[in-house]
BAGU-452576 format. One record per residue: residue in one letter; x, y, z of N, C-alpha, C, O in turn. Coordinates in Angstrom, 1 decimal, always signed. Each point is the difference from the previous one (the first is absolute). Example, Ala and Ser with C-alpha at 12.3 -4.5 7.8 and 13.67 -1.06 7.14 Angstrom:
REM BAGU-452576
+----+--------+--------+--------+--------+--------+--------+--------+--------+--------+--------+--------+--------+
: aa :    n_X :    n_Y :    n_Z :   ca_X :   ca_Y :   ca_Z :    c_X :    c_Y :    c_Z :    o_X :    o_Y :    o_Z :
+----+--------+--------+--------+--------+--------+--------+--------+--------+--------+--------+--------+--------+
:  A :  +13.2 :   -5.7 :   +7.8 :   -0.9 :   +1.2 :   +0.0 :   +0.9 :   +1.2 :   +0.0 :   +1.0 :   +0.0 :   +0.7 :
:  S :   -1.4 :   +1.1 :   -1.4 :   +0.9 :   +1.1 :   +0.0 :   -0.8 :   +1.1 :   +0.8 :   +0.5 :   +1.1 :   +0.1 :
+----+--------+--------+--------+--------+--------+--------+--------+--------+--------+--------+--------+--------+
This chain:
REM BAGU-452576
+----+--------+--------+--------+--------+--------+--------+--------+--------+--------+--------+--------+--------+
: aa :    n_X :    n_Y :    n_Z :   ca_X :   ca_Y :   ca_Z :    c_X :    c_Y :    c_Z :    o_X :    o_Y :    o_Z :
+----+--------+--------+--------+--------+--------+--------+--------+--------+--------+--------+--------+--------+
:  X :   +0.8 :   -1.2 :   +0.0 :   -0.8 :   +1.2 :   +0.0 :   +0.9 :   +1.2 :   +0.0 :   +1.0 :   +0.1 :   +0.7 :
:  X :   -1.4 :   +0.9 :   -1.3 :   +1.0 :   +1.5 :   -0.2 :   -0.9 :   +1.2 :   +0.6 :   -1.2 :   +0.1 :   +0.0 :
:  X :   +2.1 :   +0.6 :   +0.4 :   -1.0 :   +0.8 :   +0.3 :   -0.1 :   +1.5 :   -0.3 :   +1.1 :   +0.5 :   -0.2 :
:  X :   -2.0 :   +0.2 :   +0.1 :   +0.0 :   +1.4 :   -1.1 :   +1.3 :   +0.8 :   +0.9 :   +0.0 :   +0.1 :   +1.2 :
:  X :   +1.2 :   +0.4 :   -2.4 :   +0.4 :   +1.3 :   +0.9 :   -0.6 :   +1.0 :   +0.0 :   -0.6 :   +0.5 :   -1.0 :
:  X :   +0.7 :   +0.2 :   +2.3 :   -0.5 :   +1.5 :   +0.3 :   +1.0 :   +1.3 :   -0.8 :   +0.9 :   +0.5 :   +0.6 :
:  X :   -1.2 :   -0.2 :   -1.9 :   +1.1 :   +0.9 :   -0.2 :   +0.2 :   +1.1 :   +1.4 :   +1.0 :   +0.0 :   +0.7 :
:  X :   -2.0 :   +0.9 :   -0.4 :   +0.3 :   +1.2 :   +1.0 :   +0.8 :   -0.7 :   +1.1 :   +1.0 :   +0.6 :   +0.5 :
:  X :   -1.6 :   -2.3 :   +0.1 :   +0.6 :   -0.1 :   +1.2 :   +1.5 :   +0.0 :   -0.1 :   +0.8 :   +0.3 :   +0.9 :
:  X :   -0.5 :   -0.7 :   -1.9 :   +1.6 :   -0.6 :   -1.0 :   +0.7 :   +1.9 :   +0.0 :   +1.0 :   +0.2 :   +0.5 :
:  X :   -1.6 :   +0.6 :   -1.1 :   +0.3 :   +0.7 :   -0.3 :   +0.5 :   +1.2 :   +0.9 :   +0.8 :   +0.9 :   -0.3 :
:  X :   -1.8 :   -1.1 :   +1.8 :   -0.2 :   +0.7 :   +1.0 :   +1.3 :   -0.2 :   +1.2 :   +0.3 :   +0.8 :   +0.9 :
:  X :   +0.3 :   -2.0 :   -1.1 :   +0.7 :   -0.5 :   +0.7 :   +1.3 :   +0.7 :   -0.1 :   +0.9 :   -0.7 :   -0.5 :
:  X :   -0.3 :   +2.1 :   +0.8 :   +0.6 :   +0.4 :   -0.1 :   +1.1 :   +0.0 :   +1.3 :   +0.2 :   +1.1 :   +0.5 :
:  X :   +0.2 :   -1.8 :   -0.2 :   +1.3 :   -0.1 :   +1.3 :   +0.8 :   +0.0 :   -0.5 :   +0.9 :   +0.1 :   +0.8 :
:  X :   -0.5 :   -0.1 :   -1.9 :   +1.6 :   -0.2 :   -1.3 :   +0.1 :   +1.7 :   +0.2 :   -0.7 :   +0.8 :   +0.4 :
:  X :   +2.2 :   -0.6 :   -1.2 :   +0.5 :   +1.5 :   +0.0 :   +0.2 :   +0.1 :   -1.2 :   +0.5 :   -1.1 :   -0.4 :
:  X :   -0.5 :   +2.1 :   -0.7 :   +0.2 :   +0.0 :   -1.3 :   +0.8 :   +1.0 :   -0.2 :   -0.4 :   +1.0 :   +0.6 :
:  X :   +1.8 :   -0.8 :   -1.5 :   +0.7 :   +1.1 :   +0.3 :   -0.2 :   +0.7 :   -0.9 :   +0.9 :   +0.6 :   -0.5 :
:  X :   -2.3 :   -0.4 :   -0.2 :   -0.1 :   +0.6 :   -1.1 :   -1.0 :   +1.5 :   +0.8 :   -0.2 :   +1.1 :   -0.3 :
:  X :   -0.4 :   -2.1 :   +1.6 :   -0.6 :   +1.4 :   +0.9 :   +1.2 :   +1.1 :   +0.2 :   -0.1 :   +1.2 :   -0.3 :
:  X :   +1.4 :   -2.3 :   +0.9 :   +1.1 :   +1.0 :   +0.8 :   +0.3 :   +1.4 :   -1.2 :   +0.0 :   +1.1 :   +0.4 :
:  X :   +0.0 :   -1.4 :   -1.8 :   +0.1 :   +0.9 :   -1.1 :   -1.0 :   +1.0 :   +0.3 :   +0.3 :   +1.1 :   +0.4 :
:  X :   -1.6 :   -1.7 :   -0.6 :   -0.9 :   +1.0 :   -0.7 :   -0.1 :   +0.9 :   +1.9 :   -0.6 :   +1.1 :   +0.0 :
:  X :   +1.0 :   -1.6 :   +1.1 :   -0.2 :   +0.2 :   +1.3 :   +1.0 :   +1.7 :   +0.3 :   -0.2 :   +0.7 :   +0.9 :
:  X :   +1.2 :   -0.5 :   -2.2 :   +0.7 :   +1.1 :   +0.5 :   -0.4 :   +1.3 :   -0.4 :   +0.5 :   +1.0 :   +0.3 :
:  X :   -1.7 :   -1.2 :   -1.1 :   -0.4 :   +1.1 :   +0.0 :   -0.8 :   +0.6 :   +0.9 :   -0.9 :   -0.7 :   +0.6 :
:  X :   +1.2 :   +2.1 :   -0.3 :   -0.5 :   +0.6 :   +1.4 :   -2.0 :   -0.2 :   -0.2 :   -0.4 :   +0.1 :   -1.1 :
:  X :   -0.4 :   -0.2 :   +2.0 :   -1.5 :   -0.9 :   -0.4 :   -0.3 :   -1.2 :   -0.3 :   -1.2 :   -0.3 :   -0.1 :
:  X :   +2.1 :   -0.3 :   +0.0 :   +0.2 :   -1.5 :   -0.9 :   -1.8 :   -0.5 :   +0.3 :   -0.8 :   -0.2 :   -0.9 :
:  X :   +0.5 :   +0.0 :   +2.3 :   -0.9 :   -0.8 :   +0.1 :   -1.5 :   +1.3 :   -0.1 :   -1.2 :   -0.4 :   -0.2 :
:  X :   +1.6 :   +1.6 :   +0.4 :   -1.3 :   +0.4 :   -0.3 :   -0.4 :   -0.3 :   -1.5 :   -1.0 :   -0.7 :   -0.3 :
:  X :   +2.1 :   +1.3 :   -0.6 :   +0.0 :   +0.1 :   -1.6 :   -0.3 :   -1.9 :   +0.0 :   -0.6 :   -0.2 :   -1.0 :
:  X :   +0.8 :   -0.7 :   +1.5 :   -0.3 :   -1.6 :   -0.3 :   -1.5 :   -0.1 :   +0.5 :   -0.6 :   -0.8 :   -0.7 :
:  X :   -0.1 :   +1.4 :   +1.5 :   -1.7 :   -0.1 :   +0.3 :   -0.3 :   +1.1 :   -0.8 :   -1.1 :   -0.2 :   -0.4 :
:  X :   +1.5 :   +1.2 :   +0.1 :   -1.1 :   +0.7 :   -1.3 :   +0.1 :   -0.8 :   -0.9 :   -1.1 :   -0.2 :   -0.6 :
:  X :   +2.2 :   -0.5 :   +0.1 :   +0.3 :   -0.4 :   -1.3 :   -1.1 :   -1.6 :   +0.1 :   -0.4 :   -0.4 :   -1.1 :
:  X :   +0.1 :   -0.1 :   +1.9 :   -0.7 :   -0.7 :   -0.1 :   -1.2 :   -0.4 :   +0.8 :   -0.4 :   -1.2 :   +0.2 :
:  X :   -0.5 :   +2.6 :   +0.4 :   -0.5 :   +0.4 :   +0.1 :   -1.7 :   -0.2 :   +0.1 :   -0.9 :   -0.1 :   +0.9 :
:  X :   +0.9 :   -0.1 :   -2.9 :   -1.0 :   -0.1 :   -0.8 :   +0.0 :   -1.1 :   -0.7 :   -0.9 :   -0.2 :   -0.8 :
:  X :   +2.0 :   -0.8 :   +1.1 :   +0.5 :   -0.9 :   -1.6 :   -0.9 :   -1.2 :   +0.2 :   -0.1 :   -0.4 :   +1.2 :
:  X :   -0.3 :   +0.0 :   -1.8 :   -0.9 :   -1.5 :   -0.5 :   +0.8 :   -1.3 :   +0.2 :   +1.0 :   +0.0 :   +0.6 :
:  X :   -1.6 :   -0.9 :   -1.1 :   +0.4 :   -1.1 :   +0.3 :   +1.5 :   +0.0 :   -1.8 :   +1.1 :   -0.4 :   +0.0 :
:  X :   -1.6 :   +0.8 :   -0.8 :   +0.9 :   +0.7 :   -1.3 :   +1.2 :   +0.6 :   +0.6 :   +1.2 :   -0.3 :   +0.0 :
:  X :   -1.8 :   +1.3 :   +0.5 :   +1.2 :   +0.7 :   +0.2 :   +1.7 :   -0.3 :   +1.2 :   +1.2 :   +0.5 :   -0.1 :
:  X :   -1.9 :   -1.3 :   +1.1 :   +0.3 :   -0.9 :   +0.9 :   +1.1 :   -0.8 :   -1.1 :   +1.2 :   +0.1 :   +0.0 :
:  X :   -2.0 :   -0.9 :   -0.7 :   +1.0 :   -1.1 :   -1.1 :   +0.8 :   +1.1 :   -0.8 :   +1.2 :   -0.4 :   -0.1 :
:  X :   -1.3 :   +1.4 :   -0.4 :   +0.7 :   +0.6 :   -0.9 :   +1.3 :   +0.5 :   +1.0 :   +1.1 :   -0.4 :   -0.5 :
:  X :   -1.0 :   +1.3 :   +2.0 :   +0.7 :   +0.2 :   +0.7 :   +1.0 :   -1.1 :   +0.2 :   +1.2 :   +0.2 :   +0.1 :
:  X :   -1.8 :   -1.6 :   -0.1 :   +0.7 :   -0.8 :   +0.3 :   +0.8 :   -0.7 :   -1.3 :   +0.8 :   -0.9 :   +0.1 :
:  X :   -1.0 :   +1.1 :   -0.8 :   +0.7 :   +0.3 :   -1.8 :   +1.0 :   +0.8 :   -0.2 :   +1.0 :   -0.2 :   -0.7 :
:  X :   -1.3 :   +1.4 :   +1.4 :   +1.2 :   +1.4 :   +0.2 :   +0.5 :   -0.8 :   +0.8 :   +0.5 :   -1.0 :   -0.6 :
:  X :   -0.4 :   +0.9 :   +1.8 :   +1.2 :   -0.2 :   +0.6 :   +0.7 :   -1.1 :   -0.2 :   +1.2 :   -0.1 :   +0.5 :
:  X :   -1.7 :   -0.8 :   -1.3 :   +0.8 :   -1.1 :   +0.1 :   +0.7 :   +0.2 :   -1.6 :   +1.1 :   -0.4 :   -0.1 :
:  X :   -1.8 :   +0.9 :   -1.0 :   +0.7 :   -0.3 :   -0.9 :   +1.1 :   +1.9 :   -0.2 :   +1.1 :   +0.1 :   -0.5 :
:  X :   -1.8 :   +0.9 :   +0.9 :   +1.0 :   +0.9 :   +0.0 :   +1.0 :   +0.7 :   +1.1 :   +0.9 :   +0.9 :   -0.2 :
:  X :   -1.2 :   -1.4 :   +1.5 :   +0.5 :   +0.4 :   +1.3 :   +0.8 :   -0.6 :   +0.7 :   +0.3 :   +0.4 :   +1.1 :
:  X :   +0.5 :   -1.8 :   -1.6 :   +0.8 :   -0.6 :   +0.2 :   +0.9 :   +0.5 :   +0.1 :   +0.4 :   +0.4 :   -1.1 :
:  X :   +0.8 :   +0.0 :   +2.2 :   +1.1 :   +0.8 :   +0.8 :   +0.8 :   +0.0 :   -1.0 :   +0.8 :   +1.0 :   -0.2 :
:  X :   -0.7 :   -2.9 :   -1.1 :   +1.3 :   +0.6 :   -1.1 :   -0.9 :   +0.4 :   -0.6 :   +0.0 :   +1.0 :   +0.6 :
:  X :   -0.8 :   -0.9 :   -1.2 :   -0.3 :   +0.7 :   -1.0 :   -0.4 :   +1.6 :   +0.5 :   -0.3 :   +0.9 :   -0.8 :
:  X :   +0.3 :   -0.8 :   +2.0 :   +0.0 :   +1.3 :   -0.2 :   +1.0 :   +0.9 :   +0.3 :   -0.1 :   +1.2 :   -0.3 :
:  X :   +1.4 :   -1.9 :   +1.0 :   +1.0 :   +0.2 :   -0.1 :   +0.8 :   +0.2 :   -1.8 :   +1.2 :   +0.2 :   -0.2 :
:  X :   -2.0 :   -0.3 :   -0.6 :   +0.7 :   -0.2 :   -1.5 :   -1.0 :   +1.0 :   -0.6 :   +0.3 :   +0.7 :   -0.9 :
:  X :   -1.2 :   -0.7 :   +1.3 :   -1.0 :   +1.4 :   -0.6 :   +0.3 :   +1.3 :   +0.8 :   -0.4 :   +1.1 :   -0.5 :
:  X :   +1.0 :   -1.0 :   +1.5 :   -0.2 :   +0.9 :   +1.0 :   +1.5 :   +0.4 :   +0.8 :   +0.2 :   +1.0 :   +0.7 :
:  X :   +0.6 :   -1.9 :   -1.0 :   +1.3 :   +0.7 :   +0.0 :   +0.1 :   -1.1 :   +1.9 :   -0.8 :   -0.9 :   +0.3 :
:  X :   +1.8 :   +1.3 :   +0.3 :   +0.2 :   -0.8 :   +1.1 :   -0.4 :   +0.9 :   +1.4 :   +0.2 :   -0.4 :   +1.1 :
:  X :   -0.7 :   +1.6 :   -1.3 :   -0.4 :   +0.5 :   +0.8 :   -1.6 :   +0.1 :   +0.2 :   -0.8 :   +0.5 :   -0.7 :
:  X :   +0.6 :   -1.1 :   +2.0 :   -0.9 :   -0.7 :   +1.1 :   -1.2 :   +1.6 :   -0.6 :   -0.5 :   -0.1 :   -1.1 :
:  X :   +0.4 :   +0.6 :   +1.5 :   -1.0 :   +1.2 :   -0.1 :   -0.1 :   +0.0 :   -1.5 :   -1.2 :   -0.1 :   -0.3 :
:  X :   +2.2 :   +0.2 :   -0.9 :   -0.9 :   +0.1 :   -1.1 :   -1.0 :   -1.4 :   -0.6 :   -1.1 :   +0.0 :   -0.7 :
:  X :   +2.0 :   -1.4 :   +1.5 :   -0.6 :   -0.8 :   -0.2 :   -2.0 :   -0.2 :   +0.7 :   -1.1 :   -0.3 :   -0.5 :
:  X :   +1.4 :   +0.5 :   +1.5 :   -1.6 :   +0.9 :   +0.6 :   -1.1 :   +0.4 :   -1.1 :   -1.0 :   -0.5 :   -0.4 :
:  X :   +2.0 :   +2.0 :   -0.1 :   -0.9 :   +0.2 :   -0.8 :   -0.5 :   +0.0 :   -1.3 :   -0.9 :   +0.8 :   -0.5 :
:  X :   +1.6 :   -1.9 :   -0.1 :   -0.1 :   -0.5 :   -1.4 :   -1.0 :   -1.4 :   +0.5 :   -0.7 :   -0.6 :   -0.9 :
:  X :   +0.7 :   +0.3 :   +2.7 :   -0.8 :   -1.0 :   +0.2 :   -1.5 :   +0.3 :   -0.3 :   -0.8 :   -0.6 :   -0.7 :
:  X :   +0.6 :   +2.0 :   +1.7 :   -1.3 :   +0.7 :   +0.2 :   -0.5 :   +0.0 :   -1.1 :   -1.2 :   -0.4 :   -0.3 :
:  X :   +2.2 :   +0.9 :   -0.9 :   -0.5 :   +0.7 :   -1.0 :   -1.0 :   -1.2 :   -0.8 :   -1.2 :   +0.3 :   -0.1 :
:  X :   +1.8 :   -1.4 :   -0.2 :   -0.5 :   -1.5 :   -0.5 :   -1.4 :   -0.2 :   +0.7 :   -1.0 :   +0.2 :   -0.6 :
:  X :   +1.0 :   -0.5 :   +1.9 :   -1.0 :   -0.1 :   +0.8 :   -1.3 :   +0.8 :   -0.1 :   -1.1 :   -0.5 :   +0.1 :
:  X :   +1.3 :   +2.2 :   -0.3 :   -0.9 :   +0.6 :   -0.1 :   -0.4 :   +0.1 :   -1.0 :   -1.1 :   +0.4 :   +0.0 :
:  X :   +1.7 :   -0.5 :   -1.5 :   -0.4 :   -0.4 :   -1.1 :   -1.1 :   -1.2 :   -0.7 :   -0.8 :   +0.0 :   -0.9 :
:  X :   +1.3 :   -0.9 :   +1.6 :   -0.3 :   -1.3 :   -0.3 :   -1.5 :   -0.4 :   +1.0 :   -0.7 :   -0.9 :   -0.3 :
:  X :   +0.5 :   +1.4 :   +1.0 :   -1.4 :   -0.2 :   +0.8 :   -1.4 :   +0.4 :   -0.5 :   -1.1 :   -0.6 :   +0.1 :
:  X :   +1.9 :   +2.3 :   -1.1 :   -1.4 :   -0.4 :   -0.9 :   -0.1 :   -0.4 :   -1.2 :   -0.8 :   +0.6 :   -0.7 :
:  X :   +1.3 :   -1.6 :   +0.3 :   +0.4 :   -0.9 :   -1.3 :   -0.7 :   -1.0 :   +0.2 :   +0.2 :   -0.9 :   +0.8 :
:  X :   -1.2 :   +0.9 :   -1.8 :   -1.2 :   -2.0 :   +0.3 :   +1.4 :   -1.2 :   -0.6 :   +0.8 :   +0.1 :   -0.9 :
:  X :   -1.1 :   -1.0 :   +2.0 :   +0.7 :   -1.3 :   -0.6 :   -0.5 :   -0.2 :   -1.1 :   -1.1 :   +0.4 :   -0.2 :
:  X :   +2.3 :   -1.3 :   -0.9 :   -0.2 :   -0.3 :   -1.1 :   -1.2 :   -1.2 :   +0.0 :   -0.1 :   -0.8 :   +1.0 :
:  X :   -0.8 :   +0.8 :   -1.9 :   -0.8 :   -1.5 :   +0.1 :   +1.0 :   -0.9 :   -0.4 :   +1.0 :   +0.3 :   -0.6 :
:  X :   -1.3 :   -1.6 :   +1.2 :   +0.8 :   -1.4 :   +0.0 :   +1.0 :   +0.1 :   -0.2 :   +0.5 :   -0.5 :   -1.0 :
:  X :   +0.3 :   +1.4 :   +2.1 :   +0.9 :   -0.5 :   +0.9 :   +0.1 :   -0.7 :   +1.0 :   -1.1 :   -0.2 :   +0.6 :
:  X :   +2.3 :   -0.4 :   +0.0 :   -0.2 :   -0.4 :   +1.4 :   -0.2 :   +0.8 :   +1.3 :   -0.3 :   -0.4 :   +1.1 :
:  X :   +0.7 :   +1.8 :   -1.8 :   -0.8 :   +0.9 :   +1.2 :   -1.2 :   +0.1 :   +0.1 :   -0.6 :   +0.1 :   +1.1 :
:  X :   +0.2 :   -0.2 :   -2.5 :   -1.6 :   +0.1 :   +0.2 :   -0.7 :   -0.9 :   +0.6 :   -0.8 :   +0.4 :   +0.9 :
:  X :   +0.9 :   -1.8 :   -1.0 :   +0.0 :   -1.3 :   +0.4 :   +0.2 :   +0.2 :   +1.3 :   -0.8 :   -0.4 :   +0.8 :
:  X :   +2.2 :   +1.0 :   -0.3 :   -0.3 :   +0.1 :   +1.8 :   -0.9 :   +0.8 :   +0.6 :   -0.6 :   -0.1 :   +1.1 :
:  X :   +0.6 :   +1.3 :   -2.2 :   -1.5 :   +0.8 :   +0.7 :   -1.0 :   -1.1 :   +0.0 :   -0.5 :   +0.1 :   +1.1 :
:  X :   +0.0 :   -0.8 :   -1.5 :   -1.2 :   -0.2 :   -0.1 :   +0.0 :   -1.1 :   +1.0 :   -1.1 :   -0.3 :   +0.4 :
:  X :   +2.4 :   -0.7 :   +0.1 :   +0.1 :   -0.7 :   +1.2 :   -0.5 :   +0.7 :   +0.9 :   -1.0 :   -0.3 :   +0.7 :
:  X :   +1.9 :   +2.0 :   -0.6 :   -0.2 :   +0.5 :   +1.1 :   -1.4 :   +0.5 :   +0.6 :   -0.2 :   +0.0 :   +1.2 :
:  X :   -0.8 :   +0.6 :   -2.3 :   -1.5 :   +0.1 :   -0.2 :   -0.6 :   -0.8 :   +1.2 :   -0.8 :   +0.6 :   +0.7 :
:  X :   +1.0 :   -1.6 :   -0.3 :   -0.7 :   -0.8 :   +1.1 :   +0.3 :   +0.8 :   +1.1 :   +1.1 :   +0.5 :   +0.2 :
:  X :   -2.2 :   -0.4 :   +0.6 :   +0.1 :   +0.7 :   +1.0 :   +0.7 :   +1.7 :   -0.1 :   +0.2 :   +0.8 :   +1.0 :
:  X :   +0.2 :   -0.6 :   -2.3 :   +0.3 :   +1.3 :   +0.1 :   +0.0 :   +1.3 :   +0.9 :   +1.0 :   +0.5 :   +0.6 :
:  X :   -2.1 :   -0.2 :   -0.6 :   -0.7 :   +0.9 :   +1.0 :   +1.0 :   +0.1 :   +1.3 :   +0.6 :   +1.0 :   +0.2 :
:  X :   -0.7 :   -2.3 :   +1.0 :   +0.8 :   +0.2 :   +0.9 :   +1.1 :   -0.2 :   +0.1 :   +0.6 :   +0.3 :   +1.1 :
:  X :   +0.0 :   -0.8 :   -2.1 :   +1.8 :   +0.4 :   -0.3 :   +0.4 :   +0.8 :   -0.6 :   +1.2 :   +0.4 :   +0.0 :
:  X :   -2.2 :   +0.3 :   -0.9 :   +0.2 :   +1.7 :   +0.0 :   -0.2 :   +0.6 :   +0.9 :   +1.0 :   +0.8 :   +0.1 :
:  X :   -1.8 :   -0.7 :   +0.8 :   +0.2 :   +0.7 :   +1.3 :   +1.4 :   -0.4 :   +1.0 :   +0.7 :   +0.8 :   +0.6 :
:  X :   -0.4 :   -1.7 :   -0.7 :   +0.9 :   -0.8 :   +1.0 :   +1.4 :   +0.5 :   -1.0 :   +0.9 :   +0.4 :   +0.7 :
:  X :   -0.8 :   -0.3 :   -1.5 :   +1.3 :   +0.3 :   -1.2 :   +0.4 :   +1.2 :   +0.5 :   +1.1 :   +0.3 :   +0.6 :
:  X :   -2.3 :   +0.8 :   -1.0 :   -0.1 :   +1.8 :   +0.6 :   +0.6 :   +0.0 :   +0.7 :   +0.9 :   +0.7 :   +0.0 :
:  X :   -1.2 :   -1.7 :   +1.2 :   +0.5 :   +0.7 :   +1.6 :   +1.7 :   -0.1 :   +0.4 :   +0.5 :   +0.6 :   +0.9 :
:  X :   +0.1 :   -1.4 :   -1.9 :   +1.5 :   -0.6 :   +0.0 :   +1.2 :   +1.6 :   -0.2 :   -0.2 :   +1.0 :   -0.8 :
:  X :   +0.7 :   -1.1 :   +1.2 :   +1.2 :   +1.0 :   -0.1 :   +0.8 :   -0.3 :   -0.8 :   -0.5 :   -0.9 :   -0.7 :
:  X :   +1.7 :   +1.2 :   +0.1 :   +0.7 :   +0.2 :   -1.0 :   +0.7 :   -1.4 :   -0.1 :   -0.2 :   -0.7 :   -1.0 :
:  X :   +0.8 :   +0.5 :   +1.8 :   +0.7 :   -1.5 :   +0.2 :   -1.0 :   -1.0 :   +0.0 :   -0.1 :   -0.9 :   -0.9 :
:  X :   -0.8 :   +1.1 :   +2.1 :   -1.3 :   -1.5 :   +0.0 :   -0.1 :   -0.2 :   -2.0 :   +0.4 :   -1.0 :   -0.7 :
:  X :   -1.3 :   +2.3 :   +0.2 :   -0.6 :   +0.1 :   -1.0 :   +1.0 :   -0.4 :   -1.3 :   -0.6 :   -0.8 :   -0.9 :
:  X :   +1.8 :   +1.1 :   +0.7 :   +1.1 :   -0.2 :   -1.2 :   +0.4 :   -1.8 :   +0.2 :   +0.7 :   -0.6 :   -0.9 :
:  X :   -1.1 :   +0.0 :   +2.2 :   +0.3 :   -1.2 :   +0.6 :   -1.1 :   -0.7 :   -0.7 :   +0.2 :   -0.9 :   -0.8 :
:  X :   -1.6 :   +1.7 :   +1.2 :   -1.3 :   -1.0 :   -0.6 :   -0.1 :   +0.3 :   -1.6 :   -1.1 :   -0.4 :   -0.5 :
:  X :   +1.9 :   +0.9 :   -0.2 :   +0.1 :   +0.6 :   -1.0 :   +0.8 :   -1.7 :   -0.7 :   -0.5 :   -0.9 :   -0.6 :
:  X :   +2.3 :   +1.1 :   +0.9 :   +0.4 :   -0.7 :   -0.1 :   -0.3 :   -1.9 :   -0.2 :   +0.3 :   -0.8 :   -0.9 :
:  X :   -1.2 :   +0.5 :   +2.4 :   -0.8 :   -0.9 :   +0.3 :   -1.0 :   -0.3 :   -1.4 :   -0.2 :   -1.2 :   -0.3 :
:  X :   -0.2 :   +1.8 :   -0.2 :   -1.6 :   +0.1 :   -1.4 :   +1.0 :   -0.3 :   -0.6 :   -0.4 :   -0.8 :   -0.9 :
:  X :   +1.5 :   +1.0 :   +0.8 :   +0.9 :   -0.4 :   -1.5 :   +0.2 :   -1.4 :   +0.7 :   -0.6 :   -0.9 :   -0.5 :
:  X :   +1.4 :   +0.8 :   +1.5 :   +0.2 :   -2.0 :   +0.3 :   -1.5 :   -0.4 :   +0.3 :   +0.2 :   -0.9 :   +0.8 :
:  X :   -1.2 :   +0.9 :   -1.0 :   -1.2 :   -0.4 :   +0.5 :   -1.1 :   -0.1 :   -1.3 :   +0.0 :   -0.9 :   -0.8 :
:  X :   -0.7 :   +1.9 :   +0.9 :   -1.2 :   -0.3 :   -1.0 :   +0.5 :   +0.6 :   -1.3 :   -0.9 :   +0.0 :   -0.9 :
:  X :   +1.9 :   +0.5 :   +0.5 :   +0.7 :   +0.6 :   -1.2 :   +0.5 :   -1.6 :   -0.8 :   -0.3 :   -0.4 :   -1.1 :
:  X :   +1.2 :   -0.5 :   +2.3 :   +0.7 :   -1.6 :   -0.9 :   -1.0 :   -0.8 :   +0.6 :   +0.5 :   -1.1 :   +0.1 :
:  X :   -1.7 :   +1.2 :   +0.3 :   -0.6 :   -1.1 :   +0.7 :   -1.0 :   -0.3 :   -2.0 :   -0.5 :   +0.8 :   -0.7 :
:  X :   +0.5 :   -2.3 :   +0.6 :   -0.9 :   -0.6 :   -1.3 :   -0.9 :   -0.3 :   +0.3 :   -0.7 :   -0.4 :   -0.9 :
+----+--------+--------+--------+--------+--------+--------+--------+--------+--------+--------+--------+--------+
């Protein structure tokens, strides 16, 4: 017998540290500018954030777009992030495909997502990429 995974519960489980927060963390605000920035965002936009960070916010790669200094890398991070949130996922991708895992129970792991701080949030971010992003 198998049993259904919970994407949010999977997703929510944020006790891990991600050092892609410690980046986007040096900008002065980090965590106000991280709750406006996701604020409003959907169960889409949730999956899209978690698309930014993983495929443009990676420390080398932003270390190679952004030079080796920690602050410009920040804000070439932001810049991705706040761009990309209001961008609809492509149809049939696997992003899209994890939005629509994530769709279950939406509602209160959008609420529960909101309330996360910069680290918790870029953690449960990371998490949707190992979780309902490669889950078949």
């Amino acid at each position: 017998m198998t049993t259904a995974r919970n994407p949010w519960s999977h997703v929510l489980d944020t006790g891990e540290h991600n050092d892609r927060a410690d980046i986007l963390g040096v900008v002065p605000g980090a965590n106000r500018r991280w709750r406006k920035l996701t604020a409003t965002l959907d169960v889409d936009g949730v999956v899209q954030l978690a698309n930014v960070l993983y495929n443009r916010c990676d420390p080398k790669d932003l270390r190679t777009k952004a030079g080796p200094t920690i602050d410009r890398q920040a804000i070439t991070a932001w810049d991705s992030l706040e761009k990309a949130v209001v961008k609809p996922l492509t149809p049939g991708t696997r992003w899209q495909k994890a939005a629509e895992k994530m769709g279950a129970d939406g509602d209160q792991g959008l609420i529960a997502f909101r309330k996360l701080d910069l680290d918790h949030g870029v953690t449960a971010c990371m998490r949707l990429v190992s979780g309902p992003y490669r889950w078949r």
